[in-house]
N, C-alpha and C positions, 0 to 999 in steps of 0.2 A: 406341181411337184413341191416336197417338203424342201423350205431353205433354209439353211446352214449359217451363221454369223462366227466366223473364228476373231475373235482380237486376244491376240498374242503377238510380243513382239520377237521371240525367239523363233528363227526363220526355217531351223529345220524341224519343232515343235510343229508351227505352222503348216507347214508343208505336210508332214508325217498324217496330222490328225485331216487335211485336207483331200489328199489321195484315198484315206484309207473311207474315209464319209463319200466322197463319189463315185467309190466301189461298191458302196451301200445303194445307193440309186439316190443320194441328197444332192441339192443344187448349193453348192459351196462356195462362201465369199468369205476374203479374208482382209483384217485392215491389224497394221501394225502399234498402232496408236491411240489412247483411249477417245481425244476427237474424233479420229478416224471412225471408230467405232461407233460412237453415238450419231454422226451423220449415218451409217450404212442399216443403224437400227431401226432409221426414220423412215427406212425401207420394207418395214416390219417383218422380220425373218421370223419363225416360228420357234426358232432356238437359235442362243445367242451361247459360243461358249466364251466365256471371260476370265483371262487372266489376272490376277490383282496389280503384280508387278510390271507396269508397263511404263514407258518411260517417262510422259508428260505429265499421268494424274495416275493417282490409286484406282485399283480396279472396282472398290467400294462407292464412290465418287462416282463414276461411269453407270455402274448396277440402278446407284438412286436415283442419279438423274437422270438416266431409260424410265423407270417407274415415274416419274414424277411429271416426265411427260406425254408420259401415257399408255408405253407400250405395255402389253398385257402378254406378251408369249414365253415362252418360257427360259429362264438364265439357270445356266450350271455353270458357278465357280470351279476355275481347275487352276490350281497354286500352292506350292510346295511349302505353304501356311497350315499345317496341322492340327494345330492346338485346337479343343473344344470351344477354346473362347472364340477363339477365329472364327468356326465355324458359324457359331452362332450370331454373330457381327456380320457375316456376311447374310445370312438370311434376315438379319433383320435389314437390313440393306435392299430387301426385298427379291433377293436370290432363292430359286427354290428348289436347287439342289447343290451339291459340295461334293468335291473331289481330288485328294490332295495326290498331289505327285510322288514320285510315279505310281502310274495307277494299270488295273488290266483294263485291256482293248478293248476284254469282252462286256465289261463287267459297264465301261464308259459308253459302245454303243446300245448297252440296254436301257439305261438311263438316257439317251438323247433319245429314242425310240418313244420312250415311257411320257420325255416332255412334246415329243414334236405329237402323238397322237392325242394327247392335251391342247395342245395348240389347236389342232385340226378339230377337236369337239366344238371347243368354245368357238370357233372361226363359224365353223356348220352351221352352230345352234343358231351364231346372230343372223347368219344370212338368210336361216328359215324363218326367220321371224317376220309373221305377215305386217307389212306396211298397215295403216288404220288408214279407212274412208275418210277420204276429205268429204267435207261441211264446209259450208260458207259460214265463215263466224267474222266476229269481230275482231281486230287486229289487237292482242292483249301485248302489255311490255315482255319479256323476257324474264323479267322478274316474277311475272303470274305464273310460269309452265309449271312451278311444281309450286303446288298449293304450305305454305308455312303449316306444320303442323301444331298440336299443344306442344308447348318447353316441355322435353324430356322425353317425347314420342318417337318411337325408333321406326321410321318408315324404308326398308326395304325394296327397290327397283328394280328386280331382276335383269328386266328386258332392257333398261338403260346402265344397267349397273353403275348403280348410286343408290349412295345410304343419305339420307339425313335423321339426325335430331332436333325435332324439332324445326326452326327455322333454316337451324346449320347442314350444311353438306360436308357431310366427313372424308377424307382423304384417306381409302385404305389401298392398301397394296392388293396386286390381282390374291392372292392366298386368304388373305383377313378380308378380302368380301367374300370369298368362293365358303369361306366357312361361316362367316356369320348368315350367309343367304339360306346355306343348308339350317342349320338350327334354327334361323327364322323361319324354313317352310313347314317346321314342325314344332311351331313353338310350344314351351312347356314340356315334353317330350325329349328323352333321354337320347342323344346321337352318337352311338358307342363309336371310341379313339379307331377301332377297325372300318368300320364305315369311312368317317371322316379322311384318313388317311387315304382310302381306297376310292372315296369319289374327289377329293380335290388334288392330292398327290398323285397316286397311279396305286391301282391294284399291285402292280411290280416296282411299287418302290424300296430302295436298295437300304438306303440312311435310314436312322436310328428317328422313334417318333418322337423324339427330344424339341425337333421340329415343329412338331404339332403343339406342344406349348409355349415353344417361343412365340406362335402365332396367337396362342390365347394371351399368351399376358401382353404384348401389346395391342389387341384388340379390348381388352379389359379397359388397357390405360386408357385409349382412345374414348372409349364408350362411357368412362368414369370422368375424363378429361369434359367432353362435350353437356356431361348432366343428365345423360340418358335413365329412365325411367324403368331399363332393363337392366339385368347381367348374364352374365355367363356364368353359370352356377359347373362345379366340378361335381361329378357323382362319382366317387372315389371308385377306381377299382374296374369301371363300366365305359365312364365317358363325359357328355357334357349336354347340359339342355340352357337354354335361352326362355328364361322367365320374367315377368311383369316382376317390378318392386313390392306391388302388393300381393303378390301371390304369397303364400305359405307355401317353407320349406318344403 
């Protein structure tokens, strides 16, 4: 069953969006407080909806450090914080969808819909992923599993989802690897903002694809940050390809 994370701490909010998600057929838990919250996420729900205003920590605070411990499912901000800047602070927060107050019903469970069968892709894909034959090998450090590439070699890991540069292991949010993975499986090769949009966000996503370049430019920084040997080239008008440094425009 698809599970539900409410943290909100306004009790008929709470309530309201909690009835109305178990008449959907969602398994629904709610915590009032942004701890509250991050312990209940460690339970890995497939969607988390998250308040900003909450009483012990900012909802932005709670967002990053769900991502930064690991969780990969999907967060919709919902908080009566409007402004474009807002928004964008929240996604970079590693949120990856927004919804200010008051909002339609309709409009909110198409969007938890759009993250929770996101959730249940990525969830599918790993667990079909066939286990490797054990071999009798020799016991190597931890340090050896992923071989140091050349400074500035952008090696992509799908099936573990991990980037490194070179020796470095880069720290991206689930969004900024779900897109650099894409443009790496075609690298060179133009990945129109429609595409992208529709395989890492959802073919039915609601928000503005203003989104999809907050996600390039701090992928940029990152990848400029680390000394990566690639970029993210903009193809005006089209979309975006992932090319070598010494490639020609």
């Amino acid at each position: 069953m698809t599970t539900v994370l409410i943290v909100e701490d306004d009790v008929d909010i709470a309530l309201t969006l909690q009835r109305m998600l178990e008449r959907q057929g969602y398994d629904v838990t709610w915590a009032d407080t942004g701890q509250k919250g991050l312990d209940a996420i460690r339970d890995n729900p497939h969607v988390v909806l998250l308040d900003l205003g909450l009483p012990d920590m900012d909802g932005l605070d709670v967002c990053q450090q769900a991502r930064d411990d690991g969780y990969d499912g999907g967060i919709m901000i919902l908080t009566a914080r409007s402004d474009e800047l807002d928004r964008v602070v929240g996604l970079d927060y590693g949120a990856d969808d927004y919804l200010a107050k008051p909002f339609p019903i309709a409009e909110m469970q198409a969007r938890v819909r759009a993250l929770a069968r996101r959730a249940e892709r990525m969830r599918g894909a790993a667990d079909d992923t066939p286990a490797p034959i054990s071999e009798p090998v020799e016991a190597q450090p931890a340090a050896q599993a992923e071989a140091p590439g050349a400074p500035g070699t952008l090696r992509v890991n799908t099936a573990a989802r991990r980037v490194f540069v070179g020796p470095q292991e880069l720290t991206l949010t689930t969004k900024e690897f779900d897109v650099l993975a894409l443009l790496d499986s075609d690298r060179g090769a133009v990945i129109t903002r429609e595409r992208l949009m529709s395989e890492v966000w959802d073919e039915n996503w609601f928000g503005s694809t203003k989104t999809l370049d907050v996600t390039m430019g701090r992928l940029r920084a990152k990848l400029d940050e680390a000394r990566s040997t690639v970029e993210v080239v903009t193809v005006r008008g089209v979309g975006f390809r992932l090319e070598d440094g010494n490639d020609s425009a």
